[in-house]
N, C-alpha and C positions, 0 to 999 in steps of 0.2 A: 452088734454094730461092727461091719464089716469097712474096711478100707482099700478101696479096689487098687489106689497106684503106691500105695507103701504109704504115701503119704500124710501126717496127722495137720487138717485142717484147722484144726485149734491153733498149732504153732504158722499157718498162712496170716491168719486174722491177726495174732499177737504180734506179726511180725511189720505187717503193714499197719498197724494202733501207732508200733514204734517208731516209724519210718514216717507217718505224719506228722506224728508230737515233735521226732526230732527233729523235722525238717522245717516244723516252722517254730520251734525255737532258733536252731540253726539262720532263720530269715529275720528272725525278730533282733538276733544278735549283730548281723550282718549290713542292718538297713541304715547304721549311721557312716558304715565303712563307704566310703568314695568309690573305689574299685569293684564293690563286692554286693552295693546295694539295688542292683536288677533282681535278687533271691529273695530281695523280700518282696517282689511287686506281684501284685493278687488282686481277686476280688473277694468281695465279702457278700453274702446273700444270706435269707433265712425273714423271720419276721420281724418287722420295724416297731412294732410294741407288742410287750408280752398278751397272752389269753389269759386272764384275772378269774375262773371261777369261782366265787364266793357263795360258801354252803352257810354262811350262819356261822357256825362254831369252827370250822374250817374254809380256809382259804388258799387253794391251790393256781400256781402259776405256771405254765406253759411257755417256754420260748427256746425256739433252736436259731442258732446264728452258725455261720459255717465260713470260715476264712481259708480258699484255697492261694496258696503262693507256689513260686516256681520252684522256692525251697523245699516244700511238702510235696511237689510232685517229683524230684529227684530223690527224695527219700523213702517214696512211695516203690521209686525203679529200682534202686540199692534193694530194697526189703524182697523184693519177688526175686531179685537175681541173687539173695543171700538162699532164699527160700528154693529155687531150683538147684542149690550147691548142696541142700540136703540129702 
């Protein structure tokens, strides 16, 4: 396994997981502050009731929900620009 620009992809992905997480904590923490609560303003999409497969003995459920904020998208930009400072 070869890496053609130096760079470890692995540390891309981890870097932008952190950069979402943190940024919409960062918005979740933010949204009662007066000054500071447009970082938490988002949408939310994904499915409105979960996929119920019921096997008998097993019962598996399905559901992705995805909340993007302006918070997660500026943490999104810090993570690639910490990421190109590698």
């Amino acid at each position: 396994m070869s890496v053609i620009s130096g760079k470890n992809n692995w540390a891309l992905f981890l870097l932008l997981l952190s950069g979402i997480v943190l940024g919409g904590f960062i918005g979740e923490l933010t949204s009662g502050i007066s000054g500071l609560s447009w970082l938490s303003y988002g949408k939310s999409f994904g499915f409105q009731n979960p996929i119920i497969l019921d096997l008998g003995i097993l019962v598996i459920t399905f559901g992705l929900s995805i909340k993007i904020t302006i918070a997660s998208i500026v943490g999104v930009l810090v993570a690639i620009f910490i990421y190109r400072l590698l």
